[in-house]
N, C-alpha and C positions, 0 to 999 in steps of 0.2 A: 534627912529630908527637911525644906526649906519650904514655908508657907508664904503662897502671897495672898494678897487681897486688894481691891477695889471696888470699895464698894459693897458690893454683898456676896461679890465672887470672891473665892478663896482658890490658889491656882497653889498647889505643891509642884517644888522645883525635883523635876525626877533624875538622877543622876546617870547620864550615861557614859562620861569621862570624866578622868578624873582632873584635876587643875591642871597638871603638868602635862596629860594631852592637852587640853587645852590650852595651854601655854604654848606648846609646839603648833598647833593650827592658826594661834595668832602669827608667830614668826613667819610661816610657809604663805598664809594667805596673799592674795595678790588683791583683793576687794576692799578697800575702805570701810566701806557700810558692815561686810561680813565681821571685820576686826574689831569696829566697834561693837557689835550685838555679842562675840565674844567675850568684851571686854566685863562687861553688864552681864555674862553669866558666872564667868570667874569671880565678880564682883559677888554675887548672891553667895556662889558657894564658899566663900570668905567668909560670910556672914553679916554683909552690911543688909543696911534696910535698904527697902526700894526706894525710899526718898533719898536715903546718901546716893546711892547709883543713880538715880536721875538726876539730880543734882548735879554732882560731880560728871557725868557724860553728857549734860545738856542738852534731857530728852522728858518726856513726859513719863509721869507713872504708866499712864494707860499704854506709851509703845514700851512702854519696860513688859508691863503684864502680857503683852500680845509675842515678845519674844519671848520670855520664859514658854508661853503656849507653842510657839515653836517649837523652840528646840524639846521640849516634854514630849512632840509628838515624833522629831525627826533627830533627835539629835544635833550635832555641829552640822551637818549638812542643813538642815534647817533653815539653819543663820543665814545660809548665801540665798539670799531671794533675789530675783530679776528685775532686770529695769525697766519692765512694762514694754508696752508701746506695741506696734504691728511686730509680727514674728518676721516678719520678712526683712525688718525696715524700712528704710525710705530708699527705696530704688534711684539710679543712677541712669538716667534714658540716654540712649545713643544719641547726640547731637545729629547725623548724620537721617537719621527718621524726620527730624523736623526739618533740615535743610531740602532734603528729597518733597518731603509737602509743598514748603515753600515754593518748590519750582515745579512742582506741579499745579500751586493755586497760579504761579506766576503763568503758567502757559495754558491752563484752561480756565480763561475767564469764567466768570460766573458769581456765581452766591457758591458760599463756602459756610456752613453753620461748624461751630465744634463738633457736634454728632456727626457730618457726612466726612471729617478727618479723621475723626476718629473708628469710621467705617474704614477709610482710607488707608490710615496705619495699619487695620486687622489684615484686610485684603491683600499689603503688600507686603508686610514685614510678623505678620502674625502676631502682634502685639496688642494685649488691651490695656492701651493707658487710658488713665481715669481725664473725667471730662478738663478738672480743674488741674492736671498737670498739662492738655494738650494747651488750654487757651493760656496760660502761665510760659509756657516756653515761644507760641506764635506773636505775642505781646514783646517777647523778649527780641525774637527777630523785626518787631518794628511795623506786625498787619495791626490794625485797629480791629476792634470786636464789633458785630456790624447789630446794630440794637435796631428799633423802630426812631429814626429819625430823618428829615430829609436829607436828601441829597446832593450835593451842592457843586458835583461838580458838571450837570446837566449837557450832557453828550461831548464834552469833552474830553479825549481820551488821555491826556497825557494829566488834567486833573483828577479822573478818575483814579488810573495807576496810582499817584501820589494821596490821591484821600486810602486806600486799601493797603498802602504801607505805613498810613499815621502822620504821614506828612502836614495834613490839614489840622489836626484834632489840635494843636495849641494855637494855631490864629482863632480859632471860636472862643476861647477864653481869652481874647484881650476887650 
């Protein structure tokens, strides 16, 4: 049994395999991260100190002491932890939902806010995307976001079309 410490915590390394599983789990592993945490516990159960293994794996003592607590409580499963983030991921939207809006904003004139498309997409295709994905992809097809400002293209229709696809929005910055 191997003792750590930082600090005023003292973390004993409890042994659940022995090197040479260990050594096999590094070979088999597919993870990066996981190979390194392995490496840092074969390293303890050698007998180095936690400063040569931090050292030498160019990591802190503190993520040295938080893996030994790992793997003490799970073993080499332990080691492989997740890469965060939504469980879902980052979803992939049908292009053809925003194309279908599009030519629904396109043939029912009006005010169109993000919220009454994103009504629009539930209603049609059963889909809740989130407000800052629908106004991200209608941008991408080239409508402008319609904020409180005037409006300049004053019963003109073929200017109006053209200000609601973005047409207009870079002559205001010259």
């Amino acid at each position: 049994m191997l003792f750590f410490g930082y600090m005023a915590h003292i973390i004993e390394l409890t042994t659940h395999s022995s090197v040479a599983e260990l050594r096999r789990a590094l070979k088999t592993s597919k993870d990066e991260a996981q190979k390194t945490r392995i490496r840092a516990i074969i390293s303890v159960e050698e007998g180095a100190t936690r400063t040569e293994t931090a050292k030498r794996l160019v990591i802190s003592r503190t993520t040295l002491v938080s893996w030994v607590a790992a793997y003490n409580g799970g073993g080499g499963a332990a080691l492989k932890m997740t890469k965060g983030g939504r469980p879902e991921g980052n979803p992939k939207w049908d292009r053809a939902i925003f194309d279908a809006l599009a030519n629904e904003i396109d043939t029912k004139k009006g005010y169109w806010s993000v919220p009454l498309m994103r009504q629009w997409i539930r209603e049609h295709f059963k889909k809740d995307i989130p407000e800052n994905t629908v106004w991200y992809h209608m941008t991408n097809l080239e409508y402008s976001y319609k904020s409180a400002r005037p409006h300049p293209a004053q019963g003109n229709r073929e200017k109006h079309d053209a200000f609601k696809k973005g047409a207009l929005v870079n002559s205001w910055s010259r």
